[in-house]
VEXVEXDO-378467 format. One record per residue (C-alpha): residue number from 1; y, x, z. Coordinates in steps of 0.1 Angstrom, whole numbers. Each point is the difference from the previous one (the first is absolute). Example, Ala and Ser with C-alpha at 12.3 -4.5 7.8 and 13.67 -1.06 7.14 Angstrom:
# VEXVEXDO-378467
<pt pos="1" yy="-45" xx="123" zz="78"/>
<pt pos="2" yy="34" xx="14" zz="-7"/>
This chain:
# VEXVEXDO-378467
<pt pos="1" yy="1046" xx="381" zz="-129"/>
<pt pos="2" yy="-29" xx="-17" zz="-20"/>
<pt pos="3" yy="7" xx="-36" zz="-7"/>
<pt pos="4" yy="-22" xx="-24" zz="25"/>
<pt pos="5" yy="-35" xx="-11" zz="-12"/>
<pt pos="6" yy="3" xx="-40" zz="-11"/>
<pt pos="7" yy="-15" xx="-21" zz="22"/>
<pt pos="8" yy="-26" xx="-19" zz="-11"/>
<pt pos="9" yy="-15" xx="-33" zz="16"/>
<pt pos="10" yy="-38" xx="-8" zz="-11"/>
<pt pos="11" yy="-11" xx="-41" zz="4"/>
<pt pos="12" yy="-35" xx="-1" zz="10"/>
<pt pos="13" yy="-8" xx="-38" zz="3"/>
<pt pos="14" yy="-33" xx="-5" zz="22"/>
<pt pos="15" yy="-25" xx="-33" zz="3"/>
<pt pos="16" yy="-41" xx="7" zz="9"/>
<pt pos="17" yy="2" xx="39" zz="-12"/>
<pt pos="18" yy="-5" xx="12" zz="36"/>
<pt pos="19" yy="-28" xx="28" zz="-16"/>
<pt pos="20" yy="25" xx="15" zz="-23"/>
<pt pos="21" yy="36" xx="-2" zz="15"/>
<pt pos="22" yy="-6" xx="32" zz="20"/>
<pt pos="23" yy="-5" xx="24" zz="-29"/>
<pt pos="24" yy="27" xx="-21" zz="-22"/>
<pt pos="25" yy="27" xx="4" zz="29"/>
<pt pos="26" yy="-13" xx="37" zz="9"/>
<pt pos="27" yy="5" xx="10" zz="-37"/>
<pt pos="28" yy="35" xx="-5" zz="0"/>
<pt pos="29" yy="7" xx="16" zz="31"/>
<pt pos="30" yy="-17" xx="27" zz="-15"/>
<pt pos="31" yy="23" xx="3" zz="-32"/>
<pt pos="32" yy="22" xx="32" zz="-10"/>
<pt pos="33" yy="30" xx="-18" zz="1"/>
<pt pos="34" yy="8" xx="-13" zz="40"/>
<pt pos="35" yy="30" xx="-17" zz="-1"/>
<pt pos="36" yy="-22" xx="-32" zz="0"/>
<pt pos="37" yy="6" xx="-37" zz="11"/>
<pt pos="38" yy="-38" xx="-17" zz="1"/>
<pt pos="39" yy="3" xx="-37" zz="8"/>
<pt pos="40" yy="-37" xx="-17" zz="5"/>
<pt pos="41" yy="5" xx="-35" zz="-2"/>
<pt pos="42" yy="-25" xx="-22" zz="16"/>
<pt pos="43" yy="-1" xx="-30" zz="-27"/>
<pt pos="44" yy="-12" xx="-28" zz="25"/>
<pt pos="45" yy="-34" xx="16" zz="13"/>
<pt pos="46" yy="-10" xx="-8" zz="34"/>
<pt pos="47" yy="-12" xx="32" zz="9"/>
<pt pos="48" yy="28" xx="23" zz="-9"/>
<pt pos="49" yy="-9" xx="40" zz="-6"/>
<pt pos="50" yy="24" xx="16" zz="24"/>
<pt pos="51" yy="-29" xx="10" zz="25"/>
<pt pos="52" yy="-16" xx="20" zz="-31"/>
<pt pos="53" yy="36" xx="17" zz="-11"/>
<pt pos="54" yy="6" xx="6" zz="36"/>
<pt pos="55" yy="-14" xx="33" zz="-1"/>
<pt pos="56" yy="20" xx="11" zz="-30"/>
<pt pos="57" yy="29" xx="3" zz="27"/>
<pt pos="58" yy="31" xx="6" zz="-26"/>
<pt pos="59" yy="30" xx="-17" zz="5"/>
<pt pos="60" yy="2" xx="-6" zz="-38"/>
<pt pos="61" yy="-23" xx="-23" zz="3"/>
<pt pos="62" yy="16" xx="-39" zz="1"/>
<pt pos="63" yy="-23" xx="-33" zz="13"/>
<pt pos="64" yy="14" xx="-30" zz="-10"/>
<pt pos="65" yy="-18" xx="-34" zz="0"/>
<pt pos="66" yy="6" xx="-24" zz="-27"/>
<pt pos="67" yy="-5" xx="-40" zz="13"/>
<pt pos="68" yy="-28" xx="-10" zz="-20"/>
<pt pos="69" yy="-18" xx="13" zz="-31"/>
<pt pos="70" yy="11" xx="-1" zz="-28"/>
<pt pos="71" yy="-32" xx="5" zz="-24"/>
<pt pos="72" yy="12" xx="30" zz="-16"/>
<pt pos="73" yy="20" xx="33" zz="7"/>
<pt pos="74" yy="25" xx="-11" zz="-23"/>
<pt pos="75" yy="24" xx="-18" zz="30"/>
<pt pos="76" yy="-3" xx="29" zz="23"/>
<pt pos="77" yy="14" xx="22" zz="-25"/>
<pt pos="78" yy="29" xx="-19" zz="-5"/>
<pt pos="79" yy="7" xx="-6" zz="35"/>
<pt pos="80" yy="1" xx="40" zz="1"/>
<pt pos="81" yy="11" xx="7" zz="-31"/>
<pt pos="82" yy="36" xx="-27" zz="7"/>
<pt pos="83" yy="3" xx="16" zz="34"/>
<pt pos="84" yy="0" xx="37" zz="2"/>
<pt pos="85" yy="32" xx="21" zz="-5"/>
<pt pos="86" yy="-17" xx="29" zz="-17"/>
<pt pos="87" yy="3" xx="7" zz="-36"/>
<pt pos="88" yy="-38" xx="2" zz="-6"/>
<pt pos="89" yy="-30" xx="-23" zz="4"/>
<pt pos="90" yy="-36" xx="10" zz="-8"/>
<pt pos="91" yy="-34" xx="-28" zz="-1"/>
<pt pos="92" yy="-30" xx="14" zz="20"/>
<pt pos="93" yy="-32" xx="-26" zz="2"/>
<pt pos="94" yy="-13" xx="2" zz="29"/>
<pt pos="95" yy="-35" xx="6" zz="-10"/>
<pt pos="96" yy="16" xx="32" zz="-20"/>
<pt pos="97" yy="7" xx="32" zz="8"/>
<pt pos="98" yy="27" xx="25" zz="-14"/>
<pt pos="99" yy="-6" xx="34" zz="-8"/>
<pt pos="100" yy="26" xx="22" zz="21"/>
<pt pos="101" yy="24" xx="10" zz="-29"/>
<pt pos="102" yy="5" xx="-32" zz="-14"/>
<pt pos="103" yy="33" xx="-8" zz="16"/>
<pt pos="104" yy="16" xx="31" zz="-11"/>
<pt pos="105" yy="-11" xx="5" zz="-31"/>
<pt pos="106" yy="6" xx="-39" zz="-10"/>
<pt pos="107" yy="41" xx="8" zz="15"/>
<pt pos="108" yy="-4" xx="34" zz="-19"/>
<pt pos="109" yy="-5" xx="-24" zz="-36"/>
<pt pos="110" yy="19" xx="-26" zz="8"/>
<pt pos="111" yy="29" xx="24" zz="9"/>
<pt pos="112" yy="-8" xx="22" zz="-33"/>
<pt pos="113" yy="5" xx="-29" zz="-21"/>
<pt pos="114" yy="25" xx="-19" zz="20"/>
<pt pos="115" yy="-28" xx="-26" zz="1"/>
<pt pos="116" yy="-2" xx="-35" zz="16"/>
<pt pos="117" yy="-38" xx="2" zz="8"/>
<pt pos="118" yy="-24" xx="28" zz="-3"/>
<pt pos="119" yy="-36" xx="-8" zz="-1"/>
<pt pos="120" yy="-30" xx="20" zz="-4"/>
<pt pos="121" yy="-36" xx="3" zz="-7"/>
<pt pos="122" yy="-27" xx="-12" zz="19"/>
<pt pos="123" yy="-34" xx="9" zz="10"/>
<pt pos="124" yy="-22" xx="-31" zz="8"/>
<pt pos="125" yy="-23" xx="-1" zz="23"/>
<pt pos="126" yy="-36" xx="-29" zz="6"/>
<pt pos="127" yy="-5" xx="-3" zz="35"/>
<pt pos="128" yy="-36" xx="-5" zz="8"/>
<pt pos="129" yy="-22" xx="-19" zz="25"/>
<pt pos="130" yy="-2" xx="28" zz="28"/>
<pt pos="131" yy="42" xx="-5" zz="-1"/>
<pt pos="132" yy="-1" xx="40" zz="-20"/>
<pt pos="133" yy="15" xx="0" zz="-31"/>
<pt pos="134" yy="-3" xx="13" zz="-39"/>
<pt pos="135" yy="23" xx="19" zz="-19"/>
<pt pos="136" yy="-2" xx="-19" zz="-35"/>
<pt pos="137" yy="27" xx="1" zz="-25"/>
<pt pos="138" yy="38" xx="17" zz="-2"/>
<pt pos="139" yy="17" xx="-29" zz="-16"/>
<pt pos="140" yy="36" xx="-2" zz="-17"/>
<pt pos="141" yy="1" xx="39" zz="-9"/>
<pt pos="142" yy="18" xx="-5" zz="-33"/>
<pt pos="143" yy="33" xx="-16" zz="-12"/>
<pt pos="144" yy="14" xx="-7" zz="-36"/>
<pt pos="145" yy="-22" xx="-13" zz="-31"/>
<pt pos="146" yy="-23" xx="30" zz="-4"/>
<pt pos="147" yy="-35" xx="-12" zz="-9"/>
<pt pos="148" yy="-26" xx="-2" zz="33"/>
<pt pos="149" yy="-19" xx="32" zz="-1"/>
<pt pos="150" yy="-25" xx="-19" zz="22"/>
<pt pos="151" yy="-3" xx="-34" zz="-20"/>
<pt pos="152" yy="-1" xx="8" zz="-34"/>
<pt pos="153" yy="4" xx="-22" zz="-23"/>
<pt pos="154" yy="23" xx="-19" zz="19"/>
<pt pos="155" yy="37" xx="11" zz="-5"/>
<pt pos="156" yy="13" xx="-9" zz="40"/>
<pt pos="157" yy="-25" xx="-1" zz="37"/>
<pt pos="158" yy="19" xx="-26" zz="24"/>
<pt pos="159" yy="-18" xx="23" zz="23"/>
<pt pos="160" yy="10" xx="39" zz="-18"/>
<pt pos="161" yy="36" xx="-12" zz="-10"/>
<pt pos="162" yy="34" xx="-6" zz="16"/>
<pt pos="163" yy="11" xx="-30" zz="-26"/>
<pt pos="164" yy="38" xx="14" zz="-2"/>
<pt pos="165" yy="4" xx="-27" zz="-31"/>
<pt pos="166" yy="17" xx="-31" zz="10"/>
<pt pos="167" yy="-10" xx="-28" zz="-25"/>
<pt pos="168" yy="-6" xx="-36" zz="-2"/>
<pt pos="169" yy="-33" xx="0" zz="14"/>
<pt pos="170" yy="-7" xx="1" zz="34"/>
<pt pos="171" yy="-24" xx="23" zz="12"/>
<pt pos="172" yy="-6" xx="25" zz="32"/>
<pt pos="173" yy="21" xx="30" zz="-9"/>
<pt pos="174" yy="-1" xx="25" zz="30"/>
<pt pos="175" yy="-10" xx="0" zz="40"/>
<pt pos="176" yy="22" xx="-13" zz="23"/>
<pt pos="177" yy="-8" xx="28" zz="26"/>
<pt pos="178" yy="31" xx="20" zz="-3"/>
<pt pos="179" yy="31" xx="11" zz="12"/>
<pt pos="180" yy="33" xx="-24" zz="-8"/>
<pt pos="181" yy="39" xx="0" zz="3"/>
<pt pos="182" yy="7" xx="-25" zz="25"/>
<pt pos="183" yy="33" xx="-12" zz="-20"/>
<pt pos="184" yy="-23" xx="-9" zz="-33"/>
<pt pos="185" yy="-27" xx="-21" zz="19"/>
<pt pos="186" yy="31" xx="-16" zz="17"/>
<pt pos="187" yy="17" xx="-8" zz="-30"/>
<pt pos="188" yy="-28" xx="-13" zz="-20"/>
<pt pos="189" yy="-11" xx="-23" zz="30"/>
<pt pos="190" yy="-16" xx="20" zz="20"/>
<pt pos="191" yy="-40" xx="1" zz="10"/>
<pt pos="192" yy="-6" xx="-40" zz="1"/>
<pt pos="193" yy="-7" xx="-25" zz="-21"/>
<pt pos="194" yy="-15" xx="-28" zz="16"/>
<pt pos="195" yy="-27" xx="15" zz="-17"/>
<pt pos="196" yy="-35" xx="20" zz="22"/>
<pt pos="197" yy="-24" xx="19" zz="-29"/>
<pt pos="198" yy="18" xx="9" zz="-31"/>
<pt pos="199" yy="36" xx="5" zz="10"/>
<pt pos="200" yy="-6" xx="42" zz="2"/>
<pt pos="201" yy="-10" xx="-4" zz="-37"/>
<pt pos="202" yy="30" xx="-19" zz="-12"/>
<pt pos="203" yy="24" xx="23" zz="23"/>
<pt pos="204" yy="-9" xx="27" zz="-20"/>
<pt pos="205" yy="9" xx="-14" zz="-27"/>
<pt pos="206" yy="33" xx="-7" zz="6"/>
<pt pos="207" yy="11" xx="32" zz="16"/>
<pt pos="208" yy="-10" xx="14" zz="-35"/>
<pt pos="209" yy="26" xx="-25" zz="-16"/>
<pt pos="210" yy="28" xx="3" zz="28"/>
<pt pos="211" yy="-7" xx="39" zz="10"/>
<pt pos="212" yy="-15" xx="33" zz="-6"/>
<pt pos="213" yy="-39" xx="9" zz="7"/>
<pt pos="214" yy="-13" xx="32" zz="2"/>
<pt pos="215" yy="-34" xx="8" zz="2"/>
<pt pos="216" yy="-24" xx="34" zz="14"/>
<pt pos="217" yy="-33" xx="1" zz="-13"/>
<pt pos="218" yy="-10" xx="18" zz="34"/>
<pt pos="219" yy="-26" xx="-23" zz="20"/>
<pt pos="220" yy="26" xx="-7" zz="31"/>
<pt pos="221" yy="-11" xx="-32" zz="12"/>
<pt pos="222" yy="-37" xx="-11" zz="9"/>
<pt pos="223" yy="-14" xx="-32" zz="-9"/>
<pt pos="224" yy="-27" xx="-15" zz="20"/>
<pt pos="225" yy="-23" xx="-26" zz="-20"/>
<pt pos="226" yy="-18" xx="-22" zz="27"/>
<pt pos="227" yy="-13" xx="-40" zz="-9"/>
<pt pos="228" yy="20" xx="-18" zz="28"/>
<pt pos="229" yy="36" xx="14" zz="-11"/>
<pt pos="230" yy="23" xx="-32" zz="-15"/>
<pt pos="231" yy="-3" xx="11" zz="-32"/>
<pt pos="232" yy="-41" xx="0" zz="-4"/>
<pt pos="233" yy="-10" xx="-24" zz="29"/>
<pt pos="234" yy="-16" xx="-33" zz="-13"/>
<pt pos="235" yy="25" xx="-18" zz="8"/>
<pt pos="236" yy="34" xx="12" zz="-13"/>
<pt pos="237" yy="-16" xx="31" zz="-30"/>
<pt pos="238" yy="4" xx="2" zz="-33"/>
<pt pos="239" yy="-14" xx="-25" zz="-17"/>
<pt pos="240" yy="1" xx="-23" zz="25"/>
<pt pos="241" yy="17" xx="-39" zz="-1"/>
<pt pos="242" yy="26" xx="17" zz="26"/>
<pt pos="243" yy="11" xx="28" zz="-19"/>
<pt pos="244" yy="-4" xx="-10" zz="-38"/>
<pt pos="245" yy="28" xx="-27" zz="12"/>
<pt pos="246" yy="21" xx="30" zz="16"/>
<pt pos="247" yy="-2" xx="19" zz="-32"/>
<pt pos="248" yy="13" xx="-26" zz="-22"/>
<pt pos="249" yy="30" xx="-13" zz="20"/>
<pt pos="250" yy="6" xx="40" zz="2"/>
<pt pos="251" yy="-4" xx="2" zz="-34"/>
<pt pos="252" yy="24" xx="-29" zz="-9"/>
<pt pos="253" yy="24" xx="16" zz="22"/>
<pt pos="254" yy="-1" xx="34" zz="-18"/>
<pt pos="255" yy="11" xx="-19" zz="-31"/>
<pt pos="256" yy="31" xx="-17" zz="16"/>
<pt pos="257" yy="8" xx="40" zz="10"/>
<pt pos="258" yy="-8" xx="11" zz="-30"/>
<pt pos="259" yy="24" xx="-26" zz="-19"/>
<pt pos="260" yy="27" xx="16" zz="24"/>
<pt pos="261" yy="-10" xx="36" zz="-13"/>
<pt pos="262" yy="2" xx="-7" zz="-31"/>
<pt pos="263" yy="33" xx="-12" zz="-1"/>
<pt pos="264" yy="12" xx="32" zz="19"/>
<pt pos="265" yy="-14" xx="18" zz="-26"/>
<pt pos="266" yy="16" xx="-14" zz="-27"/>
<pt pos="267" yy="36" xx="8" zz="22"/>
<pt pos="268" yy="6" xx="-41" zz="14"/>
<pt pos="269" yy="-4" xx="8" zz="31"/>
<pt pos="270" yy="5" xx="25" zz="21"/>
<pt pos="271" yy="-25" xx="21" zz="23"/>
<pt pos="272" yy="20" xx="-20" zz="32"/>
<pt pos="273" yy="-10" xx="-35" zz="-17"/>
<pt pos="274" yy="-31" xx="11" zz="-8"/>
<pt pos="275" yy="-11" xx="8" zz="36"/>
<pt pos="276" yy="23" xx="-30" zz="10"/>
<pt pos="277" yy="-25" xx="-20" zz="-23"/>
<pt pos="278" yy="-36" xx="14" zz="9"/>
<pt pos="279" yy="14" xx="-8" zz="38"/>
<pt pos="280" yy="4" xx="-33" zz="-7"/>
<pt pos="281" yy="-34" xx="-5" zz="-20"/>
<pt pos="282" yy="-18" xx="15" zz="29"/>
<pt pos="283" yy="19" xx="-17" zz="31"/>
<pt pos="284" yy="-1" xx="-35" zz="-17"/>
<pt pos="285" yy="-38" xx="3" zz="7"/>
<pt pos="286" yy="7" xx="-1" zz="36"/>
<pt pos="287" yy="2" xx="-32" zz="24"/>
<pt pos="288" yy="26" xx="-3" zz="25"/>
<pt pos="289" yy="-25" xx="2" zz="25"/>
<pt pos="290" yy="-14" xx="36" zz="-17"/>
<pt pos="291" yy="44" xx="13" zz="-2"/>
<pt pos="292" yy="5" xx="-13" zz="34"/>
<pt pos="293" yy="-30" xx="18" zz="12"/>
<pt pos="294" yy="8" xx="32" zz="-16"/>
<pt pos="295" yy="35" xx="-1" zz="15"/>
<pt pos="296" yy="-14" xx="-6" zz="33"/>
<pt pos="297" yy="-29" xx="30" zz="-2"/>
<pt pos="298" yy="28" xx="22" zz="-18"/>
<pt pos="299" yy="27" xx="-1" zz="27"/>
<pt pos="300" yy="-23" xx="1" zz="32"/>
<pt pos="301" yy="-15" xx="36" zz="-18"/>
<pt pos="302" yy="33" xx="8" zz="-6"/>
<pt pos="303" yy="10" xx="-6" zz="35"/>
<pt pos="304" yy="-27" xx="21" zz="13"/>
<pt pos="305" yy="2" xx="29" zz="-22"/>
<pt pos="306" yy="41" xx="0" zz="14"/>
<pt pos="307" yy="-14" xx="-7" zz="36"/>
<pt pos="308" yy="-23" xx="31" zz="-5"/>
<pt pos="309" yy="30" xx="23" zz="-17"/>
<pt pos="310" yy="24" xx="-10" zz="30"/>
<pt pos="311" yy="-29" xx="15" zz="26"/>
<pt pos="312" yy="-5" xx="33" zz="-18"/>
């Protein structure tokens, strides 16, 4: 008899994306590879989406309600990401969509290449005033240190390249859309930070330290580009007061990891301290009030998600 297909459980954190969550949702129902988990996590919005997933009628489909919001998907995925029992856990936007064999064919490389994460290309996408939107770019096609056959002269596009090259300078090295081992992400700290723009950035980072990342250049995930998303609204964007703060205490915090790395590489410590260590850096960023509530959210999902098993 064939082995059972993994289960994997997808995060979809939700707050005022009540045009998009259908089609982000409905995309991973639609995926090759079934043996799905998708929790939608309502991050404090007053007007929840299950009316507009009600249709969808799939009983792999999860509400849960967070308490408040908490300015960022980056809390959500933890909650779901500390409480599932399933060996998989895959980030879905909710403004995103997933084309249908992205599930299987990120298990099929990760799998391959007895891999921790496996990510993939992306095609963006601008969404325009009628609420229609515009193919634009494919973006991270390439890995290694080949030169950008679309921005010569420069040796390395942030926007071409998976950076697979851990060094002493921070930078973004690869999406965060992708498809991780749930012992990893728990083991380095898991999804939270105390931290609400930059964290997916620094994550990636250190899963290339602690873990293996592969990487298909096939276009699996789409990106949608719009002007009030957290990371290009006036408020909290690049460039702005909000986030050039984020970036450098993410930044200084990459270099505390990075001290760690280091002396793993040079055979001080072992991959056990190491992860032991990057924990530590990340969860000393966190209040009492931030564990306390991450306990809280944690075991009531957990809860639920066994209240749920016991009635099927």
């Amino acid at each position: 008899m064939p082995s059972p297909e993994p289960t994997v459980t997808v995060c979809v954190p939700y707050h005022g994306g009540s045009r998009y969550i259908h089609r982000a949702v409905g995309s991973l129902l639609a995926q090759t590879h079934r043996a799905l988990q998708v929790i939608v996590v309502n991050d404090g919005d007053t007007q929840p989406p299950w009316d507009r997933l009600a249709p969808l009628r799939d009983a792999r489909v999860i509400f849960f309600n967070l308490m408040r919001n908490h300015g960022g998907p980056f809390f959500a995925n933890a909650v779901v990401a500390n409480a599932i029992d399933t060996p998989w856990f895959l980030v879905q936007e909710q403004d995103d969509w997933s084309d249908p064999r992205r599930v299987q064919q990120l298990l099929k490389q990760a799998s391959a290449g007895n891999a921790d994460v496996a990510i993939s290309a992306q095609q963006f996408h601008r969404e325009n005033a009628d609420g229609t939107s515009t193919p634009l770019s494919v973006r991270w096609k390439h890995t290694g240190r080949a030169v950008c056959p679309k921005c010569p002269p420069s040796p390395r596009c942030g926007e071409c390249f998976v950076d697979t090259a851990i060094t002493r300078e921070y930078r973004y090295r690869a999406p965060h859309a992708g498809l991780f081992r749930v012992e990893l992400l728990r083991r380095i700290g898991g999804y939270y930070a105390g931290l609400h723009l930059h964290f997916d950035a620094l994550l990636m980072n250190l899963l290339f330290m602690t873990g293996t990342v592969t990487h298909t250049p096939a276009p699996l995930y789409h990106r949608l580009l719009r002007p009030d998303s957290i990371t290009h609204s006036l408020s909290t964007g690049f460039g702005t007061s909000v986030s050039n703060e984020e970036r450098r205490a993410v930044a200084a915090l990459y270099q505390k990891c990075f001290a760690e790395y280091q002396r793993y590489l040079r055979g001080q410590i072992s991959s056990q301290v190491l992860t032991e260590s990057i924990r530590r850096h990340c969860h000393a960023r966190l209040t009492t009030s931030d564990k306390q509530e991450l306990a809280y959210e944690t075991n009531r999902l957990r809860s639920y998600l066994a209240a749920r098993r016991t009635m099927n």
